[in-house]
N, C-alpha and C positions, 0 to 999 in steps of 0.2 A: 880447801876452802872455796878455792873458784870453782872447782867441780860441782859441789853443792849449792852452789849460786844459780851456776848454770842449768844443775837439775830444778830447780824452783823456778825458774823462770823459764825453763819447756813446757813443765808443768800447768805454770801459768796460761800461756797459750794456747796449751789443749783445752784447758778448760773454758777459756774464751771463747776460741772456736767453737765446741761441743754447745757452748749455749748459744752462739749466735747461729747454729746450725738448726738448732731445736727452738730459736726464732725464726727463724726462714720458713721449715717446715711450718711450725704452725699459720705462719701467713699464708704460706700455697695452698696447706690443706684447706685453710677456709675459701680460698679464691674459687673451686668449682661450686659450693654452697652461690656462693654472692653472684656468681656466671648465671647459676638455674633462676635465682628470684628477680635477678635483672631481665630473663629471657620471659618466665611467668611474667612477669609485671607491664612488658611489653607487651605480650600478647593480650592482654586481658585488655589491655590500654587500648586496643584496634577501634575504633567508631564505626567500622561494618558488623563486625558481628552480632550485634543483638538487631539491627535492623534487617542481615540478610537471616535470620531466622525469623523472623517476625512474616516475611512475604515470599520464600524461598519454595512453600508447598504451593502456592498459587497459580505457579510456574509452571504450565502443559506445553505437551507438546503436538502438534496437529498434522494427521497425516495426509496428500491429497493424491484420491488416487483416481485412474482416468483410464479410459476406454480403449485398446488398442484399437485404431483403423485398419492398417495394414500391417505388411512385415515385418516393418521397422518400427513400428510403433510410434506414440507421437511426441520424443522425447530430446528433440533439436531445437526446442526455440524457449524462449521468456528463465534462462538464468543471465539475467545482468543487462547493464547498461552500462554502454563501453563510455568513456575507461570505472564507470563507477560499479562494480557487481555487486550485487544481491546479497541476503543472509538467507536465501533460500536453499537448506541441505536436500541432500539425497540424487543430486545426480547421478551416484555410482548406482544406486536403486532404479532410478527411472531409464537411464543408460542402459544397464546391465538386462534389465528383467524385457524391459521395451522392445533393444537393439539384441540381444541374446537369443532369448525366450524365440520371439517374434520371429528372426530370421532363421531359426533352426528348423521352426516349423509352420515357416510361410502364410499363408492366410488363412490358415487353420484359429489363429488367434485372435482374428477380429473379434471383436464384443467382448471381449476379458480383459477384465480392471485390472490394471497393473500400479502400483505406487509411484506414483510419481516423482513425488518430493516430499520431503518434511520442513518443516517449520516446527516455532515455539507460537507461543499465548500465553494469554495471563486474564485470569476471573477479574472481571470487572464489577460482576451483580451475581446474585446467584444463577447458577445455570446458562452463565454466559462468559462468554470469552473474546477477549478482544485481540486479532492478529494482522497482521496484512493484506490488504486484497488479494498480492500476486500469489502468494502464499497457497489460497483458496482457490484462486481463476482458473475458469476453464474445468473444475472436478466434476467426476461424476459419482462421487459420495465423497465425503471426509467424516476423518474420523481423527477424536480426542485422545491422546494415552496420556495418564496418569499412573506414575511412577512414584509408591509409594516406599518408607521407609521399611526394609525386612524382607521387603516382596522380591522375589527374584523377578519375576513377569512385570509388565504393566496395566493398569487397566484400561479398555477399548470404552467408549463411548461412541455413539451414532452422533453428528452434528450436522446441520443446514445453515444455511447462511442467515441470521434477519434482518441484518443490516450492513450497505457497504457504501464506500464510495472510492472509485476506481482512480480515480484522477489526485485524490490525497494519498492512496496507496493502505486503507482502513476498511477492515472489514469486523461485523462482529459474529460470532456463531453462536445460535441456543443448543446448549445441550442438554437434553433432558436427562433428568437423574444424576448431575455432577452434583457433586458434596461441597467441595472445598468454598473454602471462606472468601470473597471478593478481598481484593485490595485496596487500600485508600487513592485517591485521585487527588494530585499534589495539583501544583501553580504553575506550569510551566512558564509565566511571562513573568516568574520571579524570582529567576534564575539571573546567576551571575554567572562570566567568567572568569575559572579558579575554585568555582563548589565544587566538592567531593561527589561523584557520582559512583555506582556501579551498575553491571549486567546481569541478568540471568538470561541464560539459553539454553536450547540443546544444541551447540555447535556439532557437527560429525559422531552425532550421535551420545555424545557424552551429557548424558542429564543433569540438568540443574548446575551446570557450569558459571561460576559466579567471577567477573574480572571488574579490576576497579580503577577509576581513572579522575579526571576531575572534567570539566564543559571548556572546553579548547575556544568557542566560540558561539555565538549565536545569530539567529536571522542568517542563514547562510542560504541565499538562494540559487538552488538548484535544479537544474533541465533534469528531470526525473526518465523525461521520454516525450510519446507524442498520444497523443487522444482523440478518438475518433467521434463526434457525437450522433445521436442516432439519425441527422440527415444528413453524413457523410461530409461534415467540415471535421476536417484536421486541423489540431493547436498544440503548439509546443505547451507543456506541463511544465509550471516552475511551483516549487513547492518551499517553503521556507522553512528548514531545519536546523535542529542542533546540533553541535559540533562535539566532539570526545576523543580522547585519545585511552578511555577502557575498551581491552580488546574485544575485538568482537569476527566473528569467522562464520563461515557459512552453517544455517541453521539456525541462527538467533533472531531470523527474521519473524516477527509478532510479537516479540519475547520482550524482556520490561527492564528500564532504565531507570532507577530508583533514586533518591535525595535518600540523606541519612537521617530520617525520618520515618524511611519505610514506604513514601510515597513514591505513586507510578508519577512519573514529569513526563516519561519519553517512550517509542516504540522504535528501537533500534529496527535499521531501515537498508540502509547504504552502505559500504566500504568502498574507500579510496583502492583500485587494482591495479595502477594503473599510473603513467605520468601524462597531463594533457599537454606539455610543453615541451618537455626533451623524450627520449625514447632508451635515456641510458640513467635517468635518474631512479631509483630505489627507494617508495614513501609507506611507510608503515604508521599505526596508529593515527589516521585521520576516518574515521566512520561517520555517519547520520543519523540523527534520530527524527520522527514524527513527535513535533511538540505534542503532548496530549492534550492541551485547552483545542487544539485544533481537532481533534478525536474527540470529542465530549459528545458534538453533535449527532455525529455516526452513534455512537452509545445512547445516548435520548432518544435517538429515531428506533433502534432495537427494542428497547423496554417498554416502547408505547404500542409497536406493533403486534397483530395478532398474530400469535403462534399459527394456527390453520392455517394462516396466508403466508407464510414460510415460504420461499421456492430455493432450488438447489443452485447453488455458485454458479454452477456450470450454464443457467440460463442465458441464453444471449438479448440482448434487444433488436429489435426488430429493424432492419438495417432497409429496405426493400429495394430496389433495384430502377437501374436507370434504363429507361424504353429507347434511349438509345437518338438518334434525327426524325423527330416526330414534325410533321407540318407544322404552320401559324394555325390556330385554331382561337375562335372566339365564341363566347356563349351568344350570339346572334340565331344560331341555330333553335335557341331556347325563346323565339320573341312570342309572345301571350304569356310568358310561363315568367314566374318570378327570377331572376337571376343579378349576377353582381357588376355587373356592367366596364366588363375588361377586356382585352385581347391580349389572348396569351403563349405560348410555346413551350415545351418541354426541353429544358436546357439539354444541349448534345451531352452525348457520357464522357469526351474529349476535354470539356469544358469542366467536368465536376472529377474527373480521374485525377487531378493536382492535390486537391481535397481543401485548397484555399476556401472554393464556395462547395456551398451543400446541394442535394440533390433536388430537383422543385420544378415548379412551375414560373416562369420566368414574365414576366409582366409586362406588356410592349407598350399598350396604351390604357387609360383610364377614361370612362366617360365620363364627359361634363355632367355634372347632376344625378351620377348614378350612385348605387349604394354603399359601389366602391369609395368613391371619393368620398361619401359623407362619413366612412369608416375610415378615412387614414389613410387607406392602400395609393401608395404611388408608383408611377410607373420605372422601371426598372427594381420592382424588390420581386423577391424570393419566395414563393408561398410554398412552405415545406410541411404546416399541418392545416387540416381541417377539419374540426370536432375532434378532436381531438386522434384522428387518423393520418398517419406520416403520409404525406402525397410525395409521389416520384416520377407523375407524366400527368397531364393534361387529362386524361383520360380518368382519370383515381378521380380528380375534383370536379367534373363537370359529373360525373356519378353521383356523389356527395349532392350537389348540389338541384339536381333532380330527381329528387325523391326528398325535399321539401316544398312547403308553401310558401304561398305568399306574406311575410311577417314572423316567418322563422329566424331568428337569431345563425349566426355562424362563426364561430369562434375561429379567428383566420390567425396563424403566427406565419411571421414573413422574416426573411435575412437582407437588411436594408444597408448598400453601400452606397447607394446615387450615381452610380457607375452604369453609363449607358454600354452595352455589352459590345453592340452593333457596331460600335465605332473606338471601344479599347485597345489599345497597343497592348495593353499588358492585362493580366487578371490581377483584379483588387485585392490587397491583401488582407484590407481591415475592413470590421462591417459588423454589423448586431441585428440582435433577435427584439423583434418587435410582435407584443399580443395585438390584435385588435380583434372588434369583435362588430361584425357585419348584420344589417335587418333588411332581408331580401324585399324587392319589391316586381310590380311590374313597369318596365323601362321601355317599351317598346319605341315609344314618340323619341325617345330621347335617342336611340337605334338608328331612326329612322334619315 
């Protein structure tokens, strides 16, 4: 009797077991189902995805390539601003082919474009693209690639510059015969700290690289570098950026910083390389971008210019040259003939190699009652253009000004500190550009 107890109640137990087993299983079996639709469900759930498909084709990438000089080629200078570096890729290209190429077989290779460096861009209107100045500077052609989906290759585009400005670090390119669709131009001054942002670039070569992060910060001003203007005053560059911690790596320089909208806000610019304070600290995820409202302008000046009148990156402005300790000289020598009634001197090259002040004509006296004074011009400023030709000795402007008449206008811009020079301890550091505009006359009595 107890035996048959005891087998009924083994029994029992198997059989409880067996079904709580074949409850288990059917719970686990369903747990990888509910794993997959929890994984789908997330993913779909993403907020980048339909807007980095939306502007992910818009995304080029621009190659800039430049002239060997010598041996070496000309591929030592403009990657970075210490501690901040560049997103400008292809050092190993402009290095390689430059310093390689160049030194194997010596000066054989002047005048042969070499690539430089690469960069990104992004269609702003049709047929143009908006990337970084440094990007473009200094090329002796660039060129667009367009990497589309299927293609093993990309395609090459011819582009020229028609619009830049060096000192924001914006440059735009036309390219004729680019297809792809412009992007929307977002708010940048309606950004917060904490929006969701992403990247696209071509970092190291990897196309259409897309990283995501949210606006770490804004109004972040930054010493970019330093800028030279065309009469040879030097100024520090502070430029006002945005902050991010989406990564970004060399080559995503022109390349486009999006809202999840789809809109351009930004032009990734900068990375942190670097510590400014210790030299044992480790900072990752702090990059730059060029607000776009401040890029707008650059893009307006592009789409209004004439294509013909196009010129390539690589042009320079015309910088001209300092004559060095030229005597006092005064337009006295001009008396019957109209002139502006000043004593002037060509500042030493000692004096303008700081780059504090600009290169010029330096102003010692004004006369009473001459054309000068009824124009402005005071004594100690700067006359560094006239008619609109950059003067850099004595000699440039008193040309200019003798080979007009009597009651010709003269469009004079001058660099005005009030700093008598003759008697400075130190060179002035601060000082501005003043138009005026002079009506020649004859002054002799008042010479005399």
């Amino acid at each position: 009797m107890l035996k048959k107890i005891l087998n009924r109640k083994t029994l029992g137990y198997i059989a409880l077991a067996v079904a709580c087993l074949m409850i288990g299983s059917g719970v686990l079996a369903n747990q990888p189902a509910q794993a997959a639709n929890s994984v789908m469900t997330s993913s779909s759930a993403s907020p980048f995805v339909e807007s980095i498909a939306k502007v992910k084709d818009s995304v080029v990438g621009v190659n800039n390539y430049q002239l060997v000089s010598n041996s070496y080629g000309n591929n030592y200078n403009g990657f970075g601003y210490f501690p901040w570096g560049d997103f400008f890729g292809g050092f190993g290209n402009g290095y390689g082919n430059g310093y390689g190429n160049g030194y194997g077989n010596g000066n054989q290779d002047s005048g042969r474009e070499v690539k430089y460096g690469s960069g990104s861009g992004v269609v702003v209107a049709k047929e143009y693209v908006m990337t970084n100045y440094h990007v473009v500077e200094d090329a002796s052609s660039l060129e667009v690639t367009v990497q589309r989906d299927g293609q093993a290759e990309p395609e090459l585009f011819k582009a020229t510059v028609a619009a830049s400005d060096a000192d924001l670090d914006v440059a735009v390119l036309y390219v004729p015969g680019l297809d792809l669709e412009p992007v929307e131009l977002g708010d940048s001054d309606a950004l917060q700290v904490g929006d969701l942002v992403f990247n696209i670039g071509n970092p190291i070569g990897f196309t259409g690289t897309v990283t995501a992060g949210i606006i770490s910060g804004l109004n972040r001003e930054i010493n970019t570098g330093t800028s030279t203007d065309k009469y040879g005053r030097k100024t520090s560059v502070i430029n006002s950026m945005i902050q991010t911690d989406a990564a970004i790596n060399s080559g995503n320089s022109g390349g486009g910083m999006f809202n999840l909208d789809g809109q351009l806000i930004g032009i990734p610019t900068l990375k942190y390389t670097g510590s400014r304070y210790s030299s044992t600290a480790t900072v990752e995820s702090i990059g730059m971008a060029i607000p776009v409202n401040d890029a707008k302008t650059v893009i307006d000046e592009a789409l209004k210019a004439d294509v013909s009148s196009f010129r390539d990156a690589n042009q320079n402005q015309s910088s001209g040259s300092s004559s060095g300790n030229a005597a006092n000289n005064t337009d006295s020598s001009m008396l019957g003939k109209p002139r502006m009634g000043v004593t002037i001197t060509t500042l030493n090259s000692s004096v303008t190699a700081s780059g504090l002040l600009p290169r010029g004509v330096y102003v010692m006296e004004v006369e009473s009652g001459s054309p000068a004074e009824a124009a402005g011009v005071l004594p100690f400023d700067i006359i560094v253009e006239a008619n609109d030709t950059v003067i850099t000795n004595t000699s440039e402007l008193t040309g200019i000004i003798s080979t007009l008449k009597e009651g010709d206008e003269v469009r004079l811009k001058v660099y005005r500190t009030g700093v008598d020079l003759s008697t400075a301890t130190e060179l002035p550091s601060e000082g501005e550009y003043v138009d005026l505009t002079l009506t020649l006359a004859i002054v002799d009595a008042v010479a005399q």
